[in-house]
N, C-alpha and C positions, 0 to 999 in steps of 0.2 A: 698563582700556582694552580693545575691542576686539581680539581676535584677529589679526593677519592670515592669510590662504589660505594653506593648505600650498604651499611651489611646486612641487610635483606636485600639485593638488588633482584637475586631471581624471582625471589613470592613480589616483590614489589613489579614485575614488569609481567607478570602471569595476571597478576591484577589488571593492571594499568592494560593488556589487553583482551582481559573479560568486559570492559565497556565496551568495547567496538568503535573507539571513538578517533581513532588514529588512520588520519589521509582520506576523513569524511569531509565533505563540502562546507564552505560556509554558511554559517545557520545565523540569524539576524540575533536568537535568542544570546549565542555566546558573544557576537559584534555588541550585541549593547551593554551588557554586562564589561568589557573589555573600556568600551566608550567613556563609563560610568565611572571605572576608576583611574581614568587618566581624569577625568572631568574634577572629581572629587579629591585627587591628592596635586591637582595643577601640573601635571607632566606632559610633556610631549608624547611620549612612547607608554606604552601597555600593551600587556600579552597574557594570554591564556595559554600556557606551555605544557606539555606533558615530554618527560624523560624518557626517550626511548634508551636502548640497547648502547648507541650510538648517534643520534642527536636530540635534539631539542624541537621537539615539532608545537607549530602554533595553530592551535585550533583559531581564536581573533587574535589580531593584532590592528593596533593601532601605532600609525608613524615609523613604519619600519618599512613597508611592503613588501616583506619577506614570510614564504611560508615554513620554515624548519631552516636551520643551524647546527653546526656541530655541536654537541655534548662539549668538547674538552674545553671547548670556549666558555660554555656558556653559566651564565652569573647563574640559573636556576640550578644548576649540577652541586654547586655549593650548598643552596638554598634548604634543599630536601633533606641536608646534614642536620638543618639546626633545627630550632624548636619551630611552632605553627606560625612564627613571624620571623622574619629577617631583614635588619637595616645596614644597610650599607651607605654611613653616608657622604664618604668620600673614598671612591674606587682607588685612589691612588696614596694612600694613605691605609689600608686595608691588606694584611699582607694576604689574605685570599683573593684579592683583584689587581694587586699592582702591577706584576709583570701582564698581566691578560692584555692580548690585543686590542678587543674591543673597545680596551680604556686609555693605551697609548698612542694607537693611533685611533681611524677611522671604524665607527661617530662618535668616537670619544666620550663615552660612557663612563660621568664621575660620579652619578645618585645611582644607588638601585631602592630597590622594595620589594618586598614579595610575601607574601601568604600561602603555607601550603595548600594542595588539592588532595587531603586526607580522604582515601576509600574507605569503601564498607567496615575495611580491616583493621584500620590504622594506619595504611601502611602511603608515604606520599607518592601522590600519582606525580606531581608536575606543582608550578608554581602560580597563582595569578600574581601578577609583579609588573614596576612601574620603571619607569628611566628619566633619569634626566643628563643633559651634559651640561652639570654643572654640582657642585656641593650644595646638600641640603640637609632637611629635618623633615619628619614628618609630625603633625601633629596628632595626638592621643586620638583626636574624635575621625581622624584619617585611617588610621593606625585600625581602631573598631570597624570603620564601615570596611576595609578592605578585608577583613576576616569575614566582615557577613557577606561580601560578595563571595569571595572564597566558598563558603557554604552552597551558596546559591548555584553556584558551578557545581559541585558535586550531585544537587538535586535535581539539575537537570542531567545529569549523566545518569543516575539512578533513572529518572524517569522515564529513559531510551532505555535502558537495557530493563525493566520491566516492560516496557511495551514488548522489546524486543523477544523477549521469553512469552510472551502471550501468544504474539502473531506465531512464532514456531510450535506454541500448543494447541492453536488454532487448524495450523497448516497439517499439523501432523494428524485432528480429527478431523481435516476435511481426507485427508487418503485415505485414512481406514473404514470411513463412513462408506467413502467412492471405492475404494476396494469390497464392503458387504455387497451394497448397491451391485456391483455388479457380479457378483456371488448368487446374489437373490435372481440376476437378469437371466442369469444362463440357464437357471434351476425353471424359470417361467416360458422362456426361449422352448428350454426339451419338453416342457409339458405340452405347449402349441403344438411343434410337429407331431407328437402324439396324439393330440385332441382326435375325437373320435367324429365330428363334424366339424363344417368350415367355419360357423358362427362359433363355436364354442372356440376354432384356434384364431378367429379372429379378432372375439375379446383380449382373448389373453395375449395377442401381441396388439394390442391398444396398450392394454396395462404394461407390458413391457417396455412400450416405447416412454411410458411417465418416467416406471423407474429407470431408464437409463436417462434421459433429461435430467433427471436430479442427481442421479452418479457424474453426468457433466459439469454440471454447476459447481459439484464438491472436485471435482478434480480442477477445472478452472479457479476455482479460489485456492486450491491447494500450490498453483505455480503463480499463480499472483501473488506481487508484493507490495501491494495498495489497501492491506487487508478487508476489505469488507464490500471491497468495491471492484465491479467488471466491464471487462468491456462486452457490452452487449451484441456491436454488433460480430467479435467473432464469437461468442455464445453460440448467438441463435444462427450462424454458419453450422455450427456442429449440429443445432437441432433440426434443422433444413435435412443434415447429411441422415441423422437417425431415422428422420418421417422419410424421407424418401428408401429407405431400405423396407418400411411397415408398407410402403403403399402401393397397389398391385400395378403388373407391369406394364397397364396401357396407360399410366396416370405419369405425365413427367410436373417436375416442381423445380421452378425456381425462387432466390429469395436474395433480396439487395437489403443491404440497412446501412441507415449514418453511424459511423462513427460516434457511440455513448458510452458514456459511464454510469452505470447505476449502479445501485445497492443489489443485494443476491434477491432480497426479495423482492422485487421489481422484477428480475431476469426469470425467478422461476415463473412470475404469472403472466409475466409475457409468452413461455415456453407454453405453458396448458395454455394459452387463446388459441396459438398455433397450433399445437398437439390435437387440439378438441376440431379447429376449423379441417384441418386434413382430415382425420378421419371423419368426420361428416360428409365431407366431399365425396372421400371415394366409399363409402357407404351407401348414399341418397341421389351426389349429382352426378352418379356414371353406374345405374344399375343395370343397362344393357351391356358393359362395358365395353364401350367405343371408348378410343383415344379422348387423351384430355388432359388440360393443362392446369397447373395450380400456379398460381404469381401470389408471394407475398413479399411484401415491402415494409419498410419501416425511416421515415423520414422524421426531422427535429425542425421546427419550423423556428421562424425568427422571433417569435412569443415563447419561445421555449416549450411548447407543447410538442408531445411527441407522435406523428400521426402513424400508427399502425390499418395496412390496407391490407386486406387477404382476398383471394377472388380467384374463382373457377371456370371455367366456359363450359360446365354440368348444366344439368335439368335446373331450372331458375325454381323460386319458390313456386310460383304458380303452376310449375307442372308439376310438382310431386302431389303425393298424395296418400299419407300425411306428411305436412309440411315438417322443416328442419326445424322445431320446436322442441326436443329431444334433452333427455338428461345432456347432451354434449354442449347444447348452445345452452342449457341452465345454467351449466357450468363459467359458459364464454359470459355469460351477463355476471355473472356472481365477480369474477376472476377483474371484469372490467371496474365493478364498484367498488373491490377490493382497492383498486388502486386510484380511487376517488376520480374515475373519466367518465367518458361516454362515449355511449354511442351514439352514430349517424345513423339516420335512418336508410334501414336494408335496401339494396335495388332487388330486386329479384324478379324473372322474366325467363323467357326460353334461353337468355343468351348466359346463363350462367347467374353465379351468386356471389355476392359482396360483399364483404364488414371492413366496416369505417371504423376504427377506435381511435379515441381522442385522447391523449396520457397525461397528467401533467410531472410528468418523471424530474426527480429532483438529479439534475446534472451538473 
């Protein structure tokens, strides 16, 4: 016979999809878990099922190769009825399974088992449950472990949807952080075109060019869903676009990077190497201002180091006078040991200026 509705079905299925966990991919954690009590109660068949609306969707299964089922069919629609266990152990014999298809005809399903997936609430999400085609018994110490797997399924569902409420409190302070950020940019932006000399509004769009780097990084982690982690190289594409808007207009830049992943802070202090080597550049190595080019690059070697190369075709070190020694490049040595690398040693010459950085970036 047919089922009837939980009489909680509605708060029961409001539940069941506040985990997020329904038409999510295969995850090995709920495959083994699944593995485990076909293993442990000697069946062929095991599933981790949740009740939707209108079927029976399986998060693992084993022996079936099937992802979801109809509801009206299905042995778990009954299961959610009864107490935090249910044996069944002869389908046909059962007047809640006797007419059911599953069990007169094909795969002829005569054992079932099952254990609810009790939420937060109380309330059953679905069943982990077992099959056999054939009549059986379970034993007591089967009977136990298959409740504490039952458990173990809900604690990993808990443990996703706590992540899952982090990453969206995370996400939602990286906007507003990236929304001040650029609250603060605008306010430092109009004070520049006002500055009253060209050095004083040159500072202040250095300083603006940081904090808008760091309003990118927080909006970049804010549309990621890998939480903590970015892809570098379209970061520092954005950073490339923000230094070339700072940097005056006989200076062109361009910037290639491999394809990485790093952590946020790795990406901001790669941004200040960059941030500090431009403006240095066009500071020091284009003070007649002639035309001139900036290249930076950023490759991932087969040691898994990460080589960041920056370089200008400016006044080399030996022509300036004082050399590029500056709070800027204090910064670029600090920024480098920050991230436990090193540097190459400088070329510097008429033909321009160079930095080697060597990263050992955890990708």
């Amino acid at each position: 016979m047919r089922a009837d509705a939980h009489p909680s079905d509605d708060e029961r299925l409001k539940s069941l999809r506040s985990y997020g966990i329904l038409d999510t991919p295969r995850e090995a954690d709920f495959d083994d878990i699944a593995g485990l009590a076909a293993s442990i109660c000697e069946t062929p068949i095991s599933l981790i099922s949740f009740l939707d609306s209108d079927r029976n969707w399986f998060k693992a299964e084993v022996g079936t190769g099937l992802q979801e089922a109809p509801r009206d069919t299905a042995f778990c629609a009954h299961g959610i009825l009864e107490d935090d266990f249910v044996e069944i152990n002869d389908t046909l014999s059962d007047p809640r399974t006797c007419d059911n298809p599953l069990a007169l005809g094909e795969p002829r399903y005569r054992f079932y088992a099952g254990a609810q997936l009790i939420g937060h609430d109380g309330l059953p999400l679905g069943m982990l449950c077992v099959f056999d085609k054939k009549p059986r018994h379970l034993t007591a110490q089967q009977r136990a472990a298959m409740l504490i797997l039952a458990r173990l399924v809900i604690k990993q569902l808990e443990l996703r949807r706590s992540l899952r409420s982090q990453d969206i409190l995370h996400r939602e302070i990286d906007h507003r952080v990236k929304n001040s950020l650029q609250t603060v940019s605008s306010l430092v932006r109009l004070q520049a075109h006002s500055a009253a000399s060209d050095e004083v509004r040159a500072a202040l769009l250095t300083v603006n060019n940081r904090i808008e780097s760091i309003a990118a990084l927080h909006h970049a982690l804010y549309r990621t869903d890998t939480g903590n982690s970015i892809r570098l190289d379209l970061y520092l594409d954005k950073i490339i676009s923000l230094a070339r808007e700072s940097l005056p207009d006989n200076l062109q830049l361009s910037g290639n990077f491999d394809a990485v992943t790093v952590d946020s802070q790795a990406a901001a202090a790669i941004a200040t190497i960059i941030n500090e080597f431009a403006t240095n550049s066009a500071k020091h190595g284009f003070a007649d201002g002639r035309q001139g080019q900036l290249d930076f690059r950023g490759n991932l070697a087969d040691d898994g180091q990460y080589h960041l190369v920056l370089s200008d075709n400016g006044d080399g070190l030996s022509a300036q006078s004082p050399p590029r020694v500056g709070l800027g490049h204090q910064i670029i040595e600090a920024t480098v040991d920050q991230l436990k690398g090193v540097m190459l040693p400088e070329t510097g010459d008429a033909k321009g200026h160079r930095l080697h950085a060597v990263l050992p970036l955890s990708v």
